[in-house]
C-alpha beads as a LAMMPS data file, in Angstrom:
LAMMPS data file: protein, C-alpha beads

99 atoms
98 bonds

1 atom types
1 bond types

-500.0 500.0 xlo xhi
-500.0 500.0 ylo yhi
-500.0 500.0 zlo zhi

Masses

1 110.0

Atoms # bond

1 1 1 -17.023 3.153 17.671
2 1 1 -16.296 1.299 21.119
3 1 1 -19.488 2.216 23.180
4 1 1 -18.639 3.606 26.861
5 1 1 -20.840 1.184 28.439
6 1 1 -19.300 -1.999 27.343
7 1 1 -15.810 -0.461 28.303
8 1 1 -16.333 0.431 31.568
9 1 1 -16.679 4.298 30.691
10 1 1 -13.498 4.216 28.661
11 1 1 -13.251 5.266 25.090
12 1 1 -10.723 2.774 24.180
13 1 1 -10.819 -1.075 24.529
14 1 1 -8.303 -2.612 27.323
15 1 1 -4.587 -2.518 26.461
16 1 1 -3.889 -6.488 26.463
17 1 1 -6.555 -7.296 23.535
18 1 1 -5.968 -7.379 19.921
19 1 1 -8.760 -4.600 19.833
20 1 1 -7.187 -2.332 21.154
21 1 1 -4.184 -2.718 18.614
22 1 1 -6.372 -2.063 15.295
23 1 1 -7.876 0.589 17.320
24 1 1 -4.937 1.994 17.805
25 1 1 -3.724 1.251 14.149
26 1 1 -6.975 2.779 12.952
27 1 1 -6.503 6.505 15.575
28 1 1 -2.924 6.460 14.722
29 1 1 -4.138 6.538 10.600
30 1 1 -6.929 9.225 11.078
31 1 1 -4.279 11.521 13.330
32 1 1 -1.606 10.737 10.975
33 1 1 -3.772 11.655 7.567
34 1 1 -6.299 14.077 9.137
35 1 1 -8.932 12.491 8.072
36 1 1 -10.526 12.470 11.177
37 1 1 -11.282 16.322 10.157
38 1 1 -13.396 14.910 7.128
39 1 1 -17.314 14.619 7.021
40 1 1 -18.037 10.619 6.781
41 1 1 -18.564 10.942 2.783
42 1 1 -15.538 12.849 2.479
43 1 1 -13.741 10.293 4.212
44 1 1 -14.996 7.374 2.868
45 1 1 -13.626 9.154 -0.305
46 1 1 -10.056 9.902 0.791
47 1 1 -10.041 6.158 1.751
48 1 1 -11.042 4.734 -1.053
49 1 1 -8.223 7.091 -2.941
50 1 1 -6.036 5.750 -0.966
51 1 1 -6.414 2.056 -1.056
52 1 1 -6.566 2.603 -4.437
53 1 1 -3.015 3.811 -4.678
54 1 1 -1.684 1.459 -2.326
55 1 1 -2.893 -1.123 -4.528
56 1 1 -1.382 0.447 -7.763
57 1 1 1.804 0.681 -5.858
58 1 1 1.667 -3.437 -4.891
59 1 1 0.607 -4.657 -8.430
60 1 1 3.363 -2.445 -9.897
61 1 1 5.715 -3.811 -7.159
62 1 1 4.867 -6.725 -8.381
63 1 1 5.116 -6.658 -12.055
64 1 1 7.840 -4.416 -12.694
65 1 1 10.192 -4.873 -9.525
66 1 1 11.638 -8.773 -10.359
67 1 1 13.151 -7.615 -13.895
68 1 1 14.340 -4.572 -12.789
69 1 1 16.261 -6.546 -10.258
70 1 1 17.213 -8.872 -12.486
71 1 1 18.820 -6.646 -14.430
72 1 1 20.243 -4.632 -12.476
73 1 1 21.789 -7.818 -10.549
74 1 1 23.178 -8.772 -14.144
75 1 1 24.928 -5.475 -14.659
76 1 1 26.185 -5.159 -10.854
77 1 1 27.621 -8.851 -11.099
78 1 1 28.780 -9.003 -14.987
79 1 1 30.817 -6.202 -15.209
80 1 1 29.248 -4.756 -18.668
81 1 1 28.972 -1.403 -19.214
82 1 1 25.284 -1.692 -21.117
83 1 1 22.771 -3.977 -20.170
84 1 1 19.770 -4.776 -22.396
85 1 1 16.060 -4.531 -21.105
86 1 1 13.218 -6.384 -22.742
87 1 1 9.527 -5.683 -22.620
88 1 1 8.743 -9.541 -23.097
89 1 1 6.457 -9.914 -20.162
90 1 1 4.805 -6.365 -20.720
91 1 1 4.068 -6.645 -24.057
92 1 1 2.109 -9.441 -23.557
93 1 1 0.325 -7.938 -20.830
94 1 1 -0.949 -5.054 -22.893
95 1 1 -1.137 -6.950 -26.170
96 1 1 1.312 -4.416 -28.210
97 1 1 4.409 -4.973 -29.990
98 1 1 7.079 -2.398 -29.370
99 1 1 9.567 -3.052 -32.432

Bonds

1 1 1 2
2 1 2 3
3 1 3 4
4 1 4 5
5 1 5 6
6 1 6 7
7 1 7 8
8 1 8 9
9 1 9 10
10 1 10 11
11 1 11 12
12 1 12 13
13 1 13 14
14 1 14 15
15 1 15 16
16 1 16 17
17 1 17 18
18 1 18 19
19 1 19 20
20 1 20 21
21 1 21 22
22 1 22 23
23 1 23 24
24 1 24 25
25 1 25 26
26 1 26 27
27 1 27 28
28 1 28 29
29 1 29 30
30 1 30 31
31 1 31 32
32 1 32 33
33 1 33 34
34 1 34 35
35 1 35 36
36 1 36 37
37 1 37 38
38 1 38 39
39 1 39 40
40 1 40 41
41 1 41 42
42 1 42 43
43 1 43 44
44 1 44 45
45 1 45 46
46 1 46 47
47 1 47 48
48 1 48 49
49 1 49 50
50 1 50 51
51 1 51 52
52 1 52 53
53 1 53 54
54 1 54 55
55 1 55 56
56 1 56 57
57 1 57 58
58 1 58 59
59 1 59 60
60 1 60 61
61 1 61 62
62 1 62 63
63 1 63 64
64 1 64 65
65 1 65 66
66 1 66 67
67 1 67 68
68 1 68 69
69 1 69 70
70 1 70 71
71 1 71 72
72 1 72 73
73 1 73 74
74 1 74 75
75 1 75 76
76 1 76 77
77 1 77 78
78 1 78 79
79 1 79 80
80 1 80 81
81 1 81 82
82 1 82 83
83 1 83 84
84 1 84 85
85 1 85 86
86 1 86 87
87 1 87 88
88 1 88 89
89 1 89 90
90 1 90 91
91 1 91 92
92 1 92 93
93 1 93 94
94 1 94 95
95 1 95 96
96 1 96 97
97 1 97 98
98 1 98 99
């Protein structure tokens, strides 16, 4: 919370300052969610559920995009009708054998 008194009696930092951008980041995500509707607990909550799934989303970005590009690069440029996916990398990951 930007205190009036250190503003000038403004609510909002001045324009030119990189405050003022996450502070407008931050009222632009609270209008755009509604969380600024929640109690603090409840929001600290809803924000916590959603970092979470923005970082599911980036680790399976990560792990899962590159293959599936390579392969579908390999069908788009080889001309084959089937193309053959392996689950090298994943079965490591998870330690299980899927033949």
């Amino acid at each position: 919370v930007v205190s009036t008194q250190s503003t000038g009696g403004r609510l909002c930092p001045e324009r030119d300052s990189l405050h003022y951008f996450f502070w407008l980041l931050a009222v632009r995500y609270n209008i755009w969610t509604g969380s600024y509707c929640l109690e603090p607990w409840e929001r600290k909550i809803f924000n916590t559920a959603m970092i979470t799934i923005l970082l599911m989303t980036v680790w399976t970005a990560y792990m899962f995009l590159p293959g599936w590009l390579t392969s579908s690069m390999s069908m788009l440029c080889s001309g084959k009708d089937k193309v053959v996916v392996h689950a090298g990398d994943f079965t490591k990951l998870i330690g299980y054998n899927f033949r």
